[in-house]
C-alpha positions in Angstrom: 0.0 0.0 0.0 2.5 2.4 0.9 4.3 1.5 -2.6 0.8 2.2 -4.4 0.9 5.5 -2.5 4.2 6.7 -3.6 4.1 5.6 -6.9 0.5 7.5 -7.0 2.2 10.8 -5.3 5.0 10.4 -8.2 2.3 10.1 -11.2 0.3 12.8 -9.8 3.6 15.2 -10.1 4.7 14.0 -13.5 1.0 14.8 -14.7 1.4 18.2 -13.2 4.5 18.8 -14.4 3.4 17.8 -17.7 0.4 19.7 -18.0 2.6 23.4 -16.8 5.2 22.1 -19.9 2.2 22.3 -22.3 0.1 25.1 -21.1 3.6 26.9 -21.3 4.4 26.0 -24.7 0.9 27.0 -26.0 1.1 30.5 -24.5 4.8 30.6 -26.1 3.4 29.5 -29.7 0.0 31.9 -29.5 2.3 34.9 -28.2 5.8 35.1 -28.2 7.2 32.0 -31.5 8.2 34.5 -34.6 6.2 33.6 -37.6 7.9 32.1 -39.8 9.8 33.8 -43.0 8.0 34.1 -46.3 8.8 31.8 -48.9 10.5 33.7 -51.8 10.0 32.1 -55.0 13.3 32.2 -57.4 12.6 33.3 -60.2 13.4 30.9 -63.3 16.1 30.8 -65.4 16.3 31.0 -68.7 17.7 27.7 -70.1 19.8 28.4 -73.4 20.1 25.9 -76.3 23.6 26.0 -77.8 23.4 28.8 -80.2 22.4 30.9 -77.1 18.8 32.2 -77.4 16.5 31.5 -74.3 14.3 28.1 -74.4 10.5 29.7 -73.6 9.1 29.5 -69.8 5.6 28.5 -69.2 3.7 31.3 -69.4 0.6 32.9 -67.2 -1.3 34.7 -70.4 -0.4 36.1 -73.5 1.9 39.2 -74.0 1.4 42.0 -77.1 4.4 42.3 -79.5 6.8 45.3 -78.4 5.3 48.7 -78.9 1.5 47.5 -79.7 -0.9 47.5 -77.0 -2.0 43.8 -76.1 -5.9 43.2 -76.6 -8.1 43.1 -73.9 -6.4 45.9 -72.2 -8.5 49.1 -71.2 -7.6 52.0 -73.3 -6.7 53.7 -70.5 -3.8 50.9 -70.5 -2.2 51.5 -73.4 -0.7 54.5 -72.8 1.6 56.3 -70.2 -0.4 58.5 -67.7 -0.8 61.9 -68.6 1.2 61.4 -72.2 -1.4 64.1 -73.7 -2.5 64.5 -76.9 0.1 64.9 -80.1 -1.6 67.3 -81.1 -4.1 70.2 -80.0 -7.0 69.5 -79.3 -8.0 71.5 -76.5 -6.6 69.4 -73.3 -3.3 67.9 -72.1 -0.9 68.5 -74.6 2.7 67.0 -76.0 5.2 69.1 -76.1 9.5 68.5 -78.1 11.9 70.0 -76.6 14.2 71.4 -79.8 17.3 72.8 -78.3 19.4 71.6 -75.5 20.9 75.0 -75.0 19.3 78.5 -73.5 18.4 80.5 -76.5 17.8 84.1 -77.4 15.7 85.7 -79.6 13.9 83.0 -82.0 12.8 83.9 -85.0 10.9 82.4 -88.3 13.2 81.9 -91.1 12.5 83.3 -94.1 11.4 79.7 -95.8 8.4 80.4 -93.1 9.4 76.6 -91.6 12.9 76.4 -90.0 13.9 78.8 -86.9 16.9 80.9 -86.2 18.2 81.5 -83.0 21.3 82.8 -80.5 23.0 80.1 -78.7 23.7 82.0 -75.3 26.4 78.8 -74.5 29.0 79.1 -77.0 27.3 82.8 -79.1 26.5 81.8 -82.5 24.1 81.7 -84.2 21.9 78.9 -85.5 19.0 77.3 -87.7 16.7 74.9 -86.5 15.0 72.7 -88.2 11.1 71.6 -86.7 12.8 67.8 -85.8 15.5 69.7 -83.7 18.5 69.3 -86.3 20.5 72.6 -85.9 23.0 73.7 -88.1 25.4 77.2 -88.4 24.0 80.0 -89.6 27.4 81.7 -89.1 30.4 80.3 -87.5 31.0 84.0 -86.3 31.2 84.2 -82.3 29.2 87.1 -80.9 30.1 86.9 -77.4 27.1 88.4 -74.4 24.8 89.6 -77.1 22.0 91.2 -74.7 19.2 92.0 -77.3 18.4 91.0 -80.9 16.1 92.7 -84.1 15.7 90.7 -87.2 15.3 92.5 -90.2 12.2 90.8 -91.9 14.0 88.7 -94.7 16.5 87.6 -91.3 19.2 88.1 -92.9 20.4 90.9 -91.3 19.9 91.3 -87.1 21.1 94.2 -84.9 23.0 93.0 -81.9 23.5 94.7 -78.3 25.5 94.2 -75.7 26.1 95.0 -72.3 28.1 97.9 -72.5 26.0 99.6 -74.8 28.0 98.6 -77.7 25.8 98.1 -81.1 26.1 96.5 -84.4 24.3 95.3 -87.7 25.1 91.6 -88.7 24.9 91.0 -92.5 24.7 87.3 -92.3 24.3 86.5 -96.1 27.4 88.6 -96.8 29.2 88.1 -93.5 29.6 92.2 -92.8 29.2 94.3 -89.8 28.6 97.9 -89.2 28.9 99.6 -85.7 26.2 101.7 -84.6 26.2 104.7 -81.8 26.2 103.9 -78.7 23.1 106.5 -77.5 21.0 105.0 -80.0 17.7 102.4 -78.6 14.8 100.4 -79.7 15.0 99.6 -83.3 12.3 98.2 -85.7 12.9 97.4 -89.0 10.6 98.9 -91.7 8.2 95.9 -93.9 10.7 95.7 -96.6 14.0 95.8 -94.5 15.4 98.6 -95.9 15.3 101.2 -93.1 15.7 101.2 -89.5 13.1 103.2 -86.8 15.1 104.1 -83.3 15.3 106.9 -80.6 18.5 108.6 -80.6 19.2 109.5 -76.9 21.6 112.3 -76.3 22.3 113.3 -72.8 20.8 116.5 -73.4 16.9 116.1 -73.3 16.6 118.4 -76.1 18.8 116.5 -78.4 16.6 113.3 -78.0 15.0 112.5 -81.4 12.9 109.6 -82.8 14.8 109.2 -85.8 15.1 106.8 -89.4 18.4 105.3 -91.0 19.1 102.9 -93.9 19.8 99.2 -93.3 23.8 100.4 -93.1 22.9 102.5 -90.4 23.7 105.2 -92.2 21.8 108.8 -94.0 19.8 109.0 -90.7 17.1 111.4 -90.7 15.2 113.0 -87.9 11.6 112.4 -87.4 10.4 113.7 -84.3 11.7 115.8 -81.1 11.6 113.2 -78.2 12.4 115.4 -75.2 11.8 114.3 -71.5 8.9 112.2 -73.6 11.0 108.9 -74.7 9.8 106.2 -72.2 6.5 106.8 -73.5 7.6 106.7 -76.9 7.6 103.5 -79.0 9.8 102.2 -82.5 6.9 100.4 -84.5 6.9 100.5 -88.3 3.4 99.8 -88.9 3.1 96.6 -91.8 1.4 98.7 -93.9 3.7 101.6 -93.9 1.4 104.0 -92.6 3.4 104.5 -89.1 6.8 104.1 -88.0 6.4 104.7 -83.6 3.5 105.3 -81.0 3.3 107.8 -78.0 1.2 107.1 -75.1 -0.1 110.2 -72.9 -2.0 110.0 -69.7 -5.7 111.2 -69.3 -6.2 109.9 -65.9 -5.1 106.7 -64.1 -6.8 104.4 -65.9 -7.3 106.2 -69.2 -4.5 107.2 -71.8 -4.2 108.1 -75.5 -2.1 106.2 -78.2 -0.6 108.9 -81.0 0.3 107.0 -84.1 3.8 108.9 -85.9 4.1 108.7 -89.1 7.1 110.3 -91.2 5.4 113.0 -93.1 3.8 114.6 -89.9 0.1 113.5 -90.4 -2.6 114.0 -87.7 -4.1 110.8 -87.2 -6.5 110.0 -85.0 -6.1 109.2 -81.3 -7.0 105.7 -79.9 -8.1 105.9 -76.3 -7.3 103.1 -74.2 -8.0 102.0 -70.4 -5.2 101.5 -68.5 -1.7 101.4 -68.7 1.3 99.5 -69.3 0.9 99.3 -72.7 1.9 96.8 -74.7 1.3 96.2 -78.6 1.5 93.9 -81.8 0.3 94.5 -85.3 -1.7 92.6 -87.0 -0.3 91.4 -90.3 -1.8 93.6 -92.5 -1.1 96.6 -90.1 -5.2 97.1 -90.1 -5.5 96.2 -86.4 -3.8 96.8 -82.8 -3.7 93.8 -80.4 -2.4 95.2 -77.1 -2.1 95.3 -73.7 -3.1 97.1 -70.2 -3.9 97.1 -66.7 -6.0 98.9 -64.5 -7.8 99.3 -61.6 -11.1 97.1 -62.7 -8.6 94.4 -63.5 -6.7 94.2 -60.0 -3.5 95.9 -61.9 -3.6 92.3 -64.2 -3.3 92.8 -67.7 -5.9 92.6 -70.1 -5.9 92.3 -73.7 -7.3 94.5 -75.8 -8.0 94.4 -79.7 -9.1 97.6 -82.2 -8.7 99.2 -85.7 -6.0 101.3 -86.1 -5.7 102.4 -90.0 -6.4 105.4 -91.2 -10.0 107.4 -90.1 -11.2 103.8 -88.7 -8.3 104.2 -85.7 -9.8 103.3 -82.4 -13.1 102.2 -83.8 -14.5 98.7 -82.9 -12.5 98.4 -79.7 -13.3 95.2 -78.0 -11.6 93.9 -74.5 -10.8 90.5 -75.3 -11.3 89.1 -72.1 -8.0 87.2 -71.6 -5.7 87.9 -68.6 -1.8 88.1 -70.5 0.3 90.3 -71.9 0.5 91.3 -76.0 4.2 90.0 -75.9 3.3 86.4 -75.3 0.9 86.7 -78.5 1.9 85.8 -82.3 -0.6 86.8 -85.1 -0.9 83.6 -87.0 -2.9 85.0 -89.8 -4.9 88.4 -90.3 -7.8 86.4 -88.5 -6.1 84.0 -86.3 -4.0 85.1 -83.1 -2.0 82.6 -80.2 -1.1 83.5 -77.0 0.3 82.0 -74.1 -2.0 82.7 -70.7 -1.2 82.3 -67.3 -3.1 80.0 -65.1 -3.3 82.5 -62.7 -2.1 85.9 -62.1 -1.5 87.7 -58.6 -2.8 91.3 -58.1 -0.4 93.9 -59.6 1.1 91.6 -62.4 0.8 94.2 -64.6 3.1 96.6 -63.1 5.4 93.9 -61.7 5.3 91.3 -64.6 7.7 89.4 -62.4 5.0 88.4 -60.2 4.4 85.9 -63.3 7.9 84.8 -63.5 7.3 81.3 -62.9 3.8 80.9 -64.0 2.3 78.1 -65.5 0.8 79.4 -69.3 -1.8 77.4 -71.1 -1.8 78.1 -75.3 -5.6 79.8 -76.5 -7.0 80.7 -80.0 -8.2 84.1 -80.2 -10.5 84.6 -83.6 -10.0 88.6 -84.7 -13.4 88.8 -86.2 -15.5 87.8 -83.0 -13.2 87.6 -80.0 -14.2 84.1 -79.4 -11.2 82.5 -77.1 -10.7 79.1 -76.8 -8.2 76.5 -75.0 -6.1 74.7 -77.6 -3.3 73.4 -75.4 -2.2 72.2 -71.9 1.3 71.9 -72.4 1.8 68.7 -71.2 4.6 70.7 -68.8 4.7 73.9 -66.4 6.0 76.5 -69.0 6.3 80.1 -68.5 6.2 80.6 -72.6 7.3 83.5 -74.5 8.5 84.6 -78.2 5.8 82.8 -79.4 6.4 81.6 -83.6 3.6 79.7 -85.7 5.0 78.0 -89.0 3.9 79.2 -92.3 1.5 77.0 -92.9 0.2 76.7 -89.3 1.1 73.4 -88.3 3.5 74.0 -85.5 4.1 76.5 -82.6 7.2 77.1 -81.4 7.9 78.8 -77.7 10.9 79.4 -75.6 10.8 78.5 -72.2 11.2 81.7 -70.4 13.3 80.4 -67.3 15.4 77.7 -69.3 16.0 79.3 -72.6 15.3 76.2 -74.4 13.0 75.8 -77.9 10.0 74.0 -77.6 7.3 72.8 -80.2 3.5 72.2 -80.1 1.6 70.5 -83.3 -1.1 72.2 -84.2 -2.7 70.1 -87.1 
């Protein structure tokens, strides 16, 4: 009996003992055991018969040859997000980037298709095809040119530089003629064959608006500038019927345009509301697109389009509607005009365009005859465009990137 009793005391205690070892283990395995690590599948290797090219895998559907979109796929699949459109058609927009190099003063070569430019890098001058494929227009270096004015056939340009110092580039015949230092703002007359300009003297009564030949020579005074000549402004008019513009305050939001011509004719007076004008002619020189701000506008610029030929100046005067400047506008045709408008614009952009510096623009359509407006282009980027160029025969717009320097491209149609 007292064996039985032992033996019981000992299986009692083994039992115990037993039952602590599991309970512990199951509180270990439900709180404390790490799971264990994924299985990572290797990834099979392509076996290669003898002459080298991979034996094919098993497969897990089929695949679309490269660059076609395999069927079944959602359109939305089968191309990059936000790629835009190629071409414009009103939304998100593709854009080719044509030079690699900041850039000055684009211009539409005289074929109406390729561009020519100033390469601020290495200061020559190039052409630029609409692919991107630049060649030399002139192995010349023209080192820090500041400012450029083409001569209409482009193949002359006047060149400025920092310290005042002026010239005329005949590219076709590789010449150059210096010009005075005190004279500013040239245009070019239609034909090419004179030059418009304001000679500044340091004496205010030796300040002229003045003519020259493409030479820069025979120049001929057309009108006493004075204290006047920031308000004063070179434009020979396409039609040949002015050659400047002089703005005069009536009140803070009102001014009147003068239109000069160089026989001293008294044309009419175009009123305008604002100020901080800015212009472009139309191609025929029959109409004024241009530019000002006021206080109904928050000091943001407005746009502004009337007649300004002959006894018709000022007359159909219509705001456009459109919040930019007429600098980042390009006539296309005598019906058609372009121009690049900012997403949004902070109060007193007109008188600080800076403000807009880093803007985002989108391209719109402007139609002449009715000031309809419409949205042709997202650029499928955050541009600040300017020196904006259409082709000929209106397929492509070219812009310069106003904080890179760089040539860009838009297809129109």
């Amino acid at each position: 009996m007292d064996f039985l009793r032992e033996y019981k005391k000992i299986f009692i205690a083994s039992g115990f003992i037993l039952i602590v070892f599991i309970l512990g283990y199951l509180l270990y395995a439900l709180f404390f055991k790490p799971s264990p690590a994924p299985v990572i599948m290797e990834k099979p290797q392509a076996t290669s018969t003898p002459g080298g090219l991979p034996v094919a895998q098993p497969g897990t559907g089929q695949t679309a040859p490269a660059g076609q979109p395999a069927e079944g796929l959602p359109k939305e699949a089968e191309k990059p997000l936000n790629q835009g459109s190629a071409v414009a058609l009103g939304g998100l927009t593709q854009t080719a980037e044509l030079s690699q190099a900041p850039s000055l003063a684009a211009t539409l070569s005289a074929d109406g298709n390729d561009l020519q430019y100033y390469n601020k890098q290495d200061g020559k001058f190039y052409r630029l095809t609409k692919d991107g494929q630049a060649s030399l227009l002139s192995d010349t270096v023209f080192h820090e040119v500041e400012k450029i004015t083409w001569s209409p056939d482009k193949n002359k340009a006047i060149l400025e530089y920092p310290d005042q110092g002026k010239i005329i580039y005949d590219f076709k015949n590789k010449k150059q003629v210096s010009l005075p230092k005190h004279w500013q703002d040239f245009n070019f007359s239609p034909d090419g064959s004179k030059i418009v300009l304001k000679s500044l003297a340091n004496d205010p009564a030796n300040r002229w608006l003045a003519i020259t030949d493409a030479e820069g020579a025979a120049a001929k005074r057309v009108a006493a500038l004075g204290d006047k000549n920031d308000t004063v402004y070179p434009s020979w008019s396409p039609n040949n019927q002015t050659v400047a513009k002089f703005t005069e305050g009536i009140s803070y939001d009102q001014q009147r345009v003068f239109f000069i011509g160089l026989n001293n004719e008294n044309f009419k007076a175009l009123i305008i509301d604002g100020r901080g004008f800015k212009s472009k002619w139309a191609p025929k020189g029959d109409l004024l697109l241009y530019s000002v701000y006021s206080s109904s506008s928050n000091l943001k610029p407005e746009l502004w389009l009337a007649n300004a030929q002959g006894e018709n100046i000022g007359a159909g005067r219509n705001k456009l509607e459109v919040q930019t400047w007429a600098d980042k506008c390009v006539f296309a045709a005598a019906t058609e005009i372009y121009c690049a408008v900012p997403e949004s614009l902070e109060e007193g952009a007109g008188l600080f365009p800076d403000l807009a510096k880093n803007t985002k623009d989108n391209l719109y359509k402007i139609d002449t005859r009715t000031g309809l407006k419409k949205l042709i282009a997202i650029p499928d980027h955050g541009f600040t465009m300017s020196d904006l160029i259409v082709s000929a025969d209106g397929s492509y717009l070219y812009f310069t990137d106003a904080n890179t320097g760089k040539i860009n491209k838009i297809k129109l149609k």
